[in-house]
N, C-alpha and C positions, 0 to 999 in steps of 0.2 A: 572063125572070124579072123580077117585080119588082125596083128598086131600094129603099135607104131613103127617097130622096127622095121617089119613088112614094106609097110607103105612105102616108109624110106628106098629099101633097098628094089621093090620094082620103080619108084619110079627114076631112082639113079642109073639102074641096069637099060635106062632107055634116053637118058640126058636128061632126065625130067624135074623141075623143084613147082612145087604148087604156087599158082598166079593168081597175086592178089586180083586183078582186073574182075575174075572169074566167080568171084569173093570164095578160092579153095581153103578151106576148115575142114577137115575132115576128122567125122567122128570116131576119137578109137577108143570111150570108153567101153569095155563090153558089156557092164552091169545096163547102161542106158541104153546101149543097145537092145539088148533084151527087152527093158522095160519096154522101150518105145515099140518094138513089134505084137510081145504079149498086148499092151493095150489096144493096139489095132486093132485086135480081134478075127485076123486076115488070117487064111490057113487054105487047103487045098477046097478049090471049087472059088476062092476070091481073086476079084481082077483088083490089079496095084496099078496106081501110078507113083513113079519116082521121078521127080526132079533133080537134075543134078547128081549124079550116080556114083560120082568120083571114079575111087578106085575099087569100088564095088563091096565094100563092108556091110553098109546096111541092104543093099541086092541081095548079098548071101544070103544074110539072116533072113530076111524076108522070101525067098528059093525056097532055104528050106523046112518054110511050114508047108510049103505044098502049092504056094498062090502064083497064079501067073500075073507077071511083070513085063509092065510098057514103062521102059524109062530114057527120059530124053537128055541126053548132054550134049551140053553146048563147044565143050572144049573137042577139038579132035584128036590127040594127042590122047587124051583119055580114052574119048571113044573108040580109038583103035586098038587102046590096052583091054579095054573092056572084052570085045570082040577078037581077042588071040588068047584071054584068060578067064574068062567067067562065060563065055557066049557058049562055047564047045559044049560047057559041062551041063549046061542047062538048056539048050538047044528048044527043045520044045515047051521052055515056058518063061521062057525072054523074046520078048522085043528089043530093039536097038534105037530109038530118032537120033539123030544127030543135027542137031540145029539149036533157037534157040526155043523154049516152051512158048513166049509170048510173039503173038502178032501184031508185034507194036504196043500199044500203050491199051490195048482197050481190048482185047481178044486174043484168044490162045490158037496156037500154029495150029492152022488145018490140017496139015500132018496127024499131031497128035489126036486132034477128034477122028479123024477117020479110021485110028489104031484102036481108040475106044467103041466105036460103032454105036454110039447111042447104050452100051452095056454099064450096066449099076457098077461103079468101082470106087477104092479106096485111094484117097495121097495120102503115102507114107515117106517121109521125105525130112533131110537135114536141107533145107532150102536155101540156094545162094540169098541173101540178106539182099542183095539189092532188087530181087522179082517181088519179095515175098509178099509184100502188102495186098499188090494189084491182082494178084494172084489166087491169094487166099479170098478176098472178095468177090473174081469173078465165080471161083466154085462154090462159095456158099451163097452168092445171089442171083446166078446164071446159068447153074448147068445141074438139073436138076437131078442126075441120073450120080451125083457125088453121093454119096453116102457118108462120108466124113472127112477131116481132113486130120493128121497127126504129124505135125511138124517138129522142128527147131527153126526157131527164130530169132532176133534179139530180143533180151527181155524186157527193153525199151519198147519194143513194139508190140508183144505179149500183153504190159502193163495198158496200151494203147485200146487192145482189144478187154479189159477187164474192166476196165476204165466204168466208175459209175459220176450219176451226172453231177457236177461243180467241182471236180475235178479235172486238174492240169489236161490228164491224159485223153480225157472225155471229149471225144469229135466225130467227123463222119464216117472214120473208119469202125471206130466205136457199134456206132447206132446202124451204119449199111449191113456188117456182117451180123450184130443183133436184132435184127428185127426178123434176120430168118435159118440162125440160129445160136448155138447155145456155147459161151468158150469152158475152157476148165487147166486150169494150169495142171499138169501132171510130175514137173521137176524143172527145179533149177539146176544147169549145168553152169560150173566155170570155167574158165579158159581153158583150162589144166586139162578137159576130158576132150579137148580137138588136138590136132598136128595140122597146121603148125597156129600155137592157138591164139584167138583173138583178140581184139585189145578191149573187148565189152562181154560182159557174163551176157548166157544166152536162155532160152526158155523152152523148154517141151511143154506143147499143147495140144488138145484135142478140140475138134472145131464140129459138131453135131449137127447136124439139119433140127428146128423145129417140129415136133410131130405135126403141128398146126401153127406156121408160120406168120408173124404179124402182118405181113403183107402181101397181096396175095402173089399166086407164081406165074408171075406175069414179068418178063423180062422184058419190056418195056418198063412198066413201072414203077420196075424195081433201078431200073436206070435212070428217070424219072425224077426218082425220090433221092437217090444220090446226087444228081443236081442239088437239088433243094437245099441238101445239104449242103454242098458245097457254096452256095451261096450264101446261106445264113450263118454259116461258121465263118466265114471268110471276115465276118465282124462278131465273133464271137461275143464280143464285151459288153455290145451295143443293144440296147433295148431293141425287141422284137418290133415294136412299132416302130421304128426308126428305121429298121431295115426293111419292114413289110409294109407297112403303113396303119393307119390304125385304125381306118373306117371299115374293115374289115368284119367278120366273126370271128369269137376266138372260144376256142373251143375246150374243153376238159379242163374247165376250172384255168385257162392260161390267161394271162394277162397281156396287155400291151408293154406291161414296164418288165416284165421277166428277159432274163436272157438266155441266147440257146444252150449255152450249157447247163443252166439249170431242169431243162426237161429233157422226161425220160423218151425212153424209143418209144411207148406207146401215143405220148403225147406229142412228138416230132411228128409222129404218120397222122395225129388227126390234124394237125397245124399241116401239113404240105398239102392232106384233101381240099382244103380250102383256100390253099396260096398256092396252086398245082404250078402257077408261072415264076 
């Protein structure tokens, strides 16, 4: 695996310093290195996707357990480093996109689905900090063929996804990605374990599909119900009657004078069946 020094010295040998724009952090502890690919669980006969590839450290490790890798960069300067130093040696079980992962705000480059082909794969990924939200929610409530997700994130937003209800952190990203499936914090990283390192400690996590998901696997509905959310948090504070109104039903023991943060994912999904608008 890469060293720091490494990183340094290829990307000097080419004019290169890591861009913030890009959000580059690149990981070069190797212990979590490790960690993060053993937990994957990925090895020869698994399809990877990586976001954001850098300068290819975690690509290696994950190479060489044996799994074929689809990984997309957005920078090209990288991408060409990528493709004159790691592409050659792995030839047949790399992919390259170059672009960006997302299509827009709401969907992933059709590029990258077409590299997928509809096949069960893994995100194993140090994720630029500015996708990662949208991102980790479209594959755990829109692409059903993810099998898991293991990232780094900020631990701001890790805490986001842990988040239980009346708590700060507790909102729709909370309750979208939990209703269909399961988070698990696996290690806290601090600055010290990236180059060039951040100015917030960050989070490894593993993101699990439900065996039997709260809602059903309907991506419509499950788009739907993100609405919902997004409108009834948008007054978090506010009595649920207030926002919904109160001639309504209300369902799992909920009240009109509760508010959204107080209920859990199961209780959000019966309150939207009955406020679907």
């Amino acid at each position: 695996m890469q060293t720091q020094t490494e990183i340094r010295a290829m990307l000097a040998l080419r004019g290169l310093t890591p861009k913030h724009r890009f959000g580059q952090n690149f990981l070069v502890d190797h212990n979590h290195l490790r960690k993060f690919v053993t937990a994957s669980g990925v090895g020869a006969g698994s399809l990877v996707l990586e976001i954001g590839p850098g300068t290819g450290t975690l690509s290696e490790a994950i190479l060489e357990s044996g799994a074929q890798v689809i990984a997309c960069e957005l920078d090209r300067d990288l991408a060409a480093m990528l493709r004159e130093t790691l592409m050659p040696k792995y030839a047949a079980q790399m992919e390259l996109i170059e672009g960006d992962c997302l299509d827009g705000k709401h969907a992933i480059n059709p590029h990258v689905l077409r590299a997928l082909g509809g096949r069960p794969f893994t995100l194993v990924a140090n994720l630029p900090y500015q996708i990662a939200s949208p991102l980790m929610a479209m594959l755990a409530c829109e692409t059903p063929h993810c099998l898991g997700q293991f990232v780094t994130i900020q631990r701001d937003v890790a805490d986001r996804l842990l988040a239980s209800p009346k708590s700060g952190e507790y909102g729709p990203l909370t309750i979208s990605i939990g209703a269909c499936a399961q988070v698990e914090l696996l290690a806290t990283l601090p600055p010290g374990c990236f180059w060039p390192p951040p100015k917030v400690t960050s989070a490894m996590i593993a993101i699990r599909p439900r065996a039997i998901p709260f809602i059903e696997a309907n991506i419509a509905a499950r788009q739907a119900f993100s609405v919902f959310l997004q409108r009834v948090f948008s007054k978090r504070r506010k009595q649920l009657g207030s926002i919904l109104g109160r001639e309504h039903a209300w369902p799992c023991e909920i009240t009109p004078m509760q508010r959204p943060e107080e209920l859990t994912v199961q209780q959000l999904l019966a309150l939207w069946k009955v406020h679907p608008a």
